[in-house]
N, C-alpha and C positions, 0 to 999 in steps of 0.2 A: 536260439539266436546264433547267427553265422556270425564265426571266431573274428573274419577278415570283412571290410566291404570289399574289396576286389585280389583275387587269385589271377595273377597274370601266367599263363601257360607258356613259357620260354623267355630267355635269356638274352635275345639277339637287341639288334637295336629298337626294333619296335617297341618289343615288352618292354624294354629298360625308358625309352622316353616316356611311354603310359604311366610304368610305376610315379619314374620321379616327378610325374604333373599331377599324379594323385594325390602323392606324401605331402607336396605342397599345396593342396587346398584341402588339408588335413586327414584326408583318407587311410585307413588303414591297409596297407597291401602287404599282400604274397607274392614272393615270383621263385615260380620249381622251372627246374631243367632239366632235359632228359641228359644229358650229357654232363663229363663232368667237371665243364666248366661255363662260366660266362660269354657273352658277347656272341653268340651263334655262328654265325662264318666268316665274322668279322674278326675274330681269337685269332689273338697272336701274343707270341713268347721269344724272349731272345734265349739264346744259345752262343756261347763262346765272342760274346759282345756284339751277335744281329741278331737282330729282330726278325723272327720269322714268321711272316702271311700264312697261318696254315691251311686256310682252306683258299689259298689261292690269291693272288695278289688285289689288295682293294687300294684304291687311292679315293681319297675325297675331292669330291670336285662341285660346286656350283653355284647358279647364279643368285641365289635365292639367300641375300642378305641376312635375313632373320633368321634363316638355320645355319648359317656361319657363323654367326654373332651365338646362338644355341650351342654349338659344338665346343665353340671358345669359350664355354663355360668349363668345363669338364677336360678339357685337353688343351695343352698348347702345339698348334702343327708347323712342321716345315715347309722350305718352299720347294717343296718335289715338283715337277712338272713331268708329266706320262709323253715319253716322245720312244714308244717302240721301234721297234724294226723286227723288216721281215725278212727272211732266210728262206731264199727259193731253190733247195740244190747247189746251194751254194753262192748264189747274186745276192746282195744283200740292197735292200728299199727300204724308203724312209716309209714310216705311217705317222698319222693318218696319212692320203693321197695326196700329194701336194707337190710344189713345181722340182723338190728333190725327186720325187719319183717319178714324175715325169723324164727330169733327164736322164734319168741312168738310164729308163724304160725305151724311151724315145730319139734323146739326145735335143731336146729342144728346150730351148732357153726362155723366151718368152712366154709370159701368159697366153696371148695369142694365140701360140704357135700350138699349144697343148688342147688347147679349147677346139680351132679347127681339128687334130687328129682326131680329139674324142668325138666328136659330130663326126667325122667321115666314116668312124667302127662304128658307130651308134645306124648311121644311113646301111651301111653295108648290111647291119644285120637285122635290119628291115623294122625294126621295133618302133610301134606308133608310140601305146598305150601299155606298160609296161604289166604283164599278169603272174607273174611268177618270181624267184628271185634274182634267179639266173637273168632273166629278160631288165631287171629294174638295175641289175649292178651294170649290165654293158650298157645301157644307158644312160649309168652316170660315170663312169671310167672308160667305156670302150670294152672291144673285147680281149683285146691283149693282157690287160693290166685283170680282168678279171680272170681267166684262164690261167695264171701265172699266179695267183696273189686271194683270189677270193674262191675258187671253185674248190680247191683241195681242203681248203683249211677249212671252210663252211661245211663241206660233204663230213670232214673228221669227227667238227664240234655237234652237228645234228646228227648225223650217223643218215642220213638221206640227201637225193642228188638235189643242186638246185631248183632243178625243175619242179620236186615236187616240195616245195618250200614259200611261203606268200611274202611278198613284195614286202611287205610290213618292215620284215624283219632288218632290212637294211637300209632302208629310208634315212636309219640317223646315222647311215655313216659319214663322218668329216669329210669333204673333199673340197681341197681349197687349191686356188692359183695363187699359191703365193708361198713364197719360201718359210712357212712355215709349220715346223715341224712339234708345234704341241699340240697332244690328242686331243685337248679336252678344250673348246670355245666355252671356256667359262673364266668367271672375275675372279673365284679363289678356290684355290686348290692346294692339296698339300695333305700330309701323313701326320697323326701323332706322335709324336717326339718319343713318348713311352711305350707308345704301341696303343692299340684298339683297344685291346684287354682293361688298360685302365683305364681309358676315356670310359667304358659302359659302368666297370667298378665304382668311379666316380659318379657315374649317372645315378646308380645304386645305393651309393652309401647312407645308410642309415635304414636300409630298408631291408626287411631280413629273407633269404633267398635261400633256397632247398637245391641243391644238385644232383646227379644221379637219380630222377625222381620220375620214372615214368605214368603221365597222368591217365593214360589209358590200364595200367595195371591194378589201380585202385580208384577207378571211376567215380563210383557214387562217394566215396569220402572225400574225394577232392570239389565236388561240384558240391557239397553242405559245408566246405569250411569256406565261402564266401557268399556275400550276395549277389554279387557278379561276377561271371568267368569269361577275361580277355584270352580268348583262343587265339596263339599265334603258329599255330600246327597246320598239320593240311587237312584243309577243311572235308577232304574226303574220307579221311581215315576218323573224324571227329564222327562220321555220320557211319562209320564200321564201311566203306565203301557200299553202302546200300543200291545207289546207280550207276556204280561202277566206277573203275579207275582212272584218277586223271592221269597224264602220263608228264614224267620229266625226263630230261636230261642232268647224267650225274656227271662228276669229275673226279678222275682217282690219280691222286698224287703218289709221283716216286721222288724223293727226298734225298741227296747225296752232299754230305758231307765231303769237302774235296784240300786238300792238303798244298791249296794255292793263292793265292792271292786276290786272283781276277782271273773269272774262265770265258765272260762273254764280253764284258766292258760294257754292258745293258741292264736294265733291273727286267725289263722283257723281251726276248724275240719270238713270233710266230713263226711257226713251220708251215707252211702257204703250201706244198708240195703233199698230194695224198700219199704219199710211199712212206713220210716221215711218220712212227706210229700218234706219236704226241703233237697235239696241237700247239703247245708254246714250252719256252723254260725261262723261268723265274729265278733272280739270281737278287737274293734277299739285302745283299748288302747296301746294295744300290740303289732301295728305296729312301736311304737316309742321307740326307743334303750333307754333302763336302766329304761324304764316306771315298770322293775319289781321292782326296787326302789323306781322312783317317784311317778309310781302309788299310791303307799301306802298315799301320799300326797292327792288323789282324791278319797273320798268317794266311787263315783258311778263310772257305767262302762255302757260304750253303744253299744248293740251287733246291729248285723242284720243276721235276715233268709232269705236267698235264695232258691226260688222258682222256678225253670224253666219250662218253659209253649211256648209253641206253639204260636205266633206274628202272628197278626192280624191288617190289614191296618190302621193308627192312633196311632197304640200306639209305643212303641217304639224300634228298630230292637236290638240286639245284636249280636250275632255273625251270622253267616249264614250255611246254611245245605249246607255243598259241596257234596253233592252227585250227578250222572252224568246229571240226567236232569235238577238239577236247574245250573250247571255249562253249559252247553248244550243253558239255557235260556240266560246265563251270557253273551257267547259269540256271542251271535245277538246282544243283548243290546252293547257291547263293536262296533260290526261292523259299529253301527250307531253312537256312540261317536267318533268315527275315523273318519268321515266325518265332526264332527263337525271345521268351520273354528274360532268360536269367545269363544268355551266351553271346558274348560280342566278337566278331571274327575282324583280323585286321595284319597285316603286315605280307610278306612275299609268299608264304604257303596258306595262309589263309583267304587270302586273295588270289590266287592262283594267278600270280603277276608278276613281273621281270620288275624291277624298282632299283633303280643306282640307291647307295646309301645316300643320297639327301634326298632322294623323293622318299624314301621309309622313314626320314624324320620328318619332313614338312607331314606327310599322311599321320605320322604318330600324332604329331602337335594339333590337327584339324581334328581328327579322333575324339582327341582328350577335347579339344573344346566345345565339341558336340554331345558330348559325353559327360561331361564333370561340368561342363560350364565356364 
């Protein structure tokens, strides 16, 4: 007899919604981590009174009532609102696209006036049917605003030029005619107060969790101490890459403790400019609502640069290149998890899928209800 009915294979938020929809319809569960801690990229820790994103800055954001009303189980959030800016060389623009960036970009005031320019760079550069990324972003910003703001910083974050990049990819980016400057069209949004780390701890609790525990180093005893195995890993490395590797994009942070107050006056600015090595810096204090207050209370501030680079077997995946032939690999790898009778694959590496944190909990909670009932 298997110890557990279900062994959940990682920590992130997926495995942690699985677990606690199990525990409550009485299930027994396991959840190991290869790492030596909880919450997967979502982990964060304060230091010297901030709270630090360590793998890179997350905010929650969305429309999808029932998984807000879900989160607000486990955590209480702030009302952070994501309004970056970009850093062209030195000009600095509002993000998302909207009628601040138009002016400084163009100097035009009206909606109007922004709308005619972007149609005039859109005509000039002859674009019916947008095929690429390059071709899909000047026709929705123009070619100026893309040249200056999207070509550098895109080429950095994929490590490939526009051109050779699918339209997909920036289809959701915000661009609005209107003075407004929040990223994220969504009804709630906001950080937990304590940090991620606790919101999952809390998703967790009462359920007992193995750390430092690589499931591929003792395979066959991991897969007999349950009846079912929630694989939250990547589904290529599950199958020893048999058909070969998917491929991702990683991100390696440099982290600097600084002996000031306030170095950028932004929780993010992107570097838009390919000369700049790092794609953004993250400056941790300023994810915490009225920190432009309390800050003043905390001497120092802790930023991090972001670096996007090319993943490599070992280190660790982030997002993944959808483009057709690793989607193409995706869908053999997926034909063999469909056979599987005792192994359930689900969250960002197991789906080999780009997921904001509330599509990986709407997807946990569909999972579990398909799943557990």
């Amino acid at each position: 007899m298997a110890e557990f009915d279900y062994l959940v294979v990682g920590a992130g938020l997926f495995g942690a919604v699985f677990a606690r929809e199990a525990k409550e319809r009485g299930k027994k569960v396991l959840v190991i981590d290869k790492r030596n801690h909880i919450g997967g990229n979502v982990y964060s820790y304060e230091k010297n009174g901030i709270m630090v994103h360590h793998y890179g800055a997350h905010i929650f954001h969305t429309n999808n009532e029932e998984v807000w009303q879900y989160v607000n189980r486990f955590a209480e959030f702030n009302r952070f609102t994501n309004a970056p800016i970009a850093n062209y060389k030195g000009e600095i623009y509002s993000l998302p696209f909207n009628m601040y960036t138009f002016n400084r970009m163009w100097g035009v005031i009206r909606p109007e006036e922004a709308k005619e320019k972007i149609e005039a760079e859109r005509k000039a550069a002859g674009i019916t049917e947008p095929k690429n990324l390059e071709e899909q972003a000047i026709s929705l910003v123009g070619s100026e605003i893309y040249e200056k703001l999207i070509k550098g910083y895109t080429k950095k974050q994929w490590g490939r030029p526009c051109k050779e990049l699918p339209a997909s990819i920036i289809k959701r980016l915000p661009v609005r005619l209107t003075y407004d400057n929040n990223y994220f069209n969504a009804l709630f949004q906001g950080i937990p107060k304590a940090g991620y780390t606790k919101l999952v701890e809390n998703m967790l609790s009462d359920i007992p969790v193995e750390l430092s525990q690589n499931f591929f180093e003792n395979r066959e005893m991991w897969m007999e101490k349950a009846e079912k195995i929630v694989f939250t890993g990547p589904i290529d490395a599950f199958y020893e890459y048999s058909l070969g590797e998917l491929e991702y994009r990683k991100v390696d942070f440099v982290v600097e403790e600084l002996p000031i107050e306030n170095y950028q006056g932004n929780a993010a600015v992107n570097y838009t400019d390919e000369e700049s090595p790092y794609t953004r810096i993250i400056e941790h204090k300023w994810f915490t609502f009225g920190k432009d207050q309390e800050g003043k209370d905390i001497p120092t501030t802790i930023i991090s640069k972001e670096y996007s680079a090319e993943w490599k077997r070992g280190e660790e995946p982030y997002y993944p290149v959808n483009d057709e032939k690793n989607q193409a690999l995706y869908q053999q790898y997926k034909a063999l998890s469909e056979k599987e009778e005792k192994v359930l694959f689900g969250g960002r590496l197991g789906e080999y899928k780009y997921y904001d944190m509330d599509m990986v909990i709407a997807s946990a909670l569909d999972f579990s209800k398909k799943h557990l009932g």
